[in-house]
C-alpha positions in Angstrom: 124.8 14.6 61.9 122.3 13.8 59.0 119.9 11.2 59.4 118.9 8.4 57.1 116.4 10.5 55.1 117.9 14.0 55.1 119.1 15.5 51.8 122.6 16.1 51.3 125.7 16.0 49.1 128.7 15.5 49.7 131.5 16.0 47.6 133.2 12.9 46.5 131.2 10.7 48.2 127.4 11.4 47.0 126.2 9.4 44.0 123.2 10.3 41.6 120.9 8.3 39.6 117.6 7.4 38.3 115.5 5.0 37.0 116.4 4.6 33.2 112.1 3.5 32.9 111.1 6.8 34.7 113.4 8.7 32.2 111.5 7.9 29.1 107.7 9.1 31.5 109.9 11.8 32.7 110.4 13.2 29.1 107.0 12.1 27.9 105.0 13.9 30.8 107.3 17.0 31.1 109.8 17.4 28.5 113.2 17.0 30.4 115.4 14.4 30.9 116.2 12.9 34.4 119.6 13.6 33.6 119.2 17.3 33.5 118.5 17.7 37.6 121.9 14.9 37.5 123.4 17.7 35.8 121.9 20.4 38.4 122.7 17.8 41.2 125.9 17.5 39.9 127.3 20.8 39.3 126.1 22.2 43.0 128.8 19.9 44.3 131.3 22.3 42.5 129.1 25.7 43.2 128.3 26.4 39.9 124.1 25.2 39.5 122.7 26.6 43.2 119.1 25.4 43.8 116.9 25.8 46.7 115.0 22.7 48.8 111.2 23.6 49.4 109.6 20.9 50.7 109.8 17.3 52.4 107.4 14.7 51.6 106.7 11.2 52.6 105.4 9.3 49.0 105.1 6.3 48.4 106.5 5.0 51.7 109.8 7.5 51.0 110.7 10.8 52.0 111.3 12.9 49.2 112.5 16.6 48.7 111.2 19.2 46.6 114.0 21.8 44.5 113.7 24.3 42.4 116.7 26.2 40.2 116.9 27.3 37.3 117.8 25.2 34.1 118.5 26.6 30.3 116.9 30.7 31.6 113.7 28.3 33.2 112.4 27.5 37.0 112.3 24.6 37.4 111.2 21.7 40.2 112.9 18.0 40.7 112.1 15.6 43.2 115.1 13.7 44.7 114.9 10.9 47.5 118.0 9.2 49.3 118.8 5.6 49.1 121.3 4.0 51.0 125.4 4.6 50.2 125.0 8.4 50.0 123.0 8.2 46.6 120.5 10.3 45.5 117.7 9.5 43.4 116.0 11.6 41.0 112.5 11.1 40.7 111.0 14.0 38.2 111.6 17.1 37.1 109.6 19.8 35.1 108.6 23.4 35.0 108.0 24.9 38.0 104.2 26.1 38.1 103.9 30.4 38.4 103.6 29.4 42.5 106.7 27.4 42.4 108.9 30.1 40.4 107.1 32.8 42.8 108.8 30.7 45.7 112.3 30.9 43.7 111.8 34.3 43.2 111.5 35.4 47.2 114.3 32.8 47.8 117.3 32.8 45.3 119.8 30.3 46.2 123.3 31.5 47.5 125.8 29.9 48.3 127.4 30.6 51.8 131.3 30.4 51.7 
């Protein structure tokens, strides 16, 4: 069973959003959209965007999780948090530093069916 501050989707039930006032930082500081890792988030529900979990974080009194996938031939990283009624919460995204896309590298994402 998943606990309060696990990450996890599930189909038909999961809901993802933002903050519309960290969208405009989001594309001022990196130069993506929140609504790209929607569209990530979003199409992993239906197997076709895979993306791997790195890291678990407590911020700003949250816990948040670290991805990285791959978005228009880049490696990218988006932080997501869960809020309460099964919805996730993206909180950045960006390019993945040469560490990060190291990381994706060693570990592809696959889906197990």
């Amino acid at each position: 069973m998943f606990g309060p501050n696990d990450f996890r989707i599930i189909p038909g039930t999961t809901k993802i959003d933002y903050d519309p006032n960290k969208e405009d930082s989001n594309r001022v500081e990196h130069k993506y959209s929140l609504t790209c890792a929607v569209d990530i988030l979003t199409d992993a529900v239906t197997f076709q965007h895979p993306f791997i979990t790195i890291d678990r974080v407590m911020e700003e009194g949250e816990i948040r999780h670290v991805h990285l996938a791959e978005y228009e031939s880049r490696i990218v990283l988006f932080v997501t948090t869960m809020r309460e009624e099964e919805t996730i919460r993206v909180i950045s995204m960006r390019d993945a530093s040469p560490k990060e896309r190291e990381i994706y590298k060693q570990n592809p994402p696959a889906y197990i069916l």
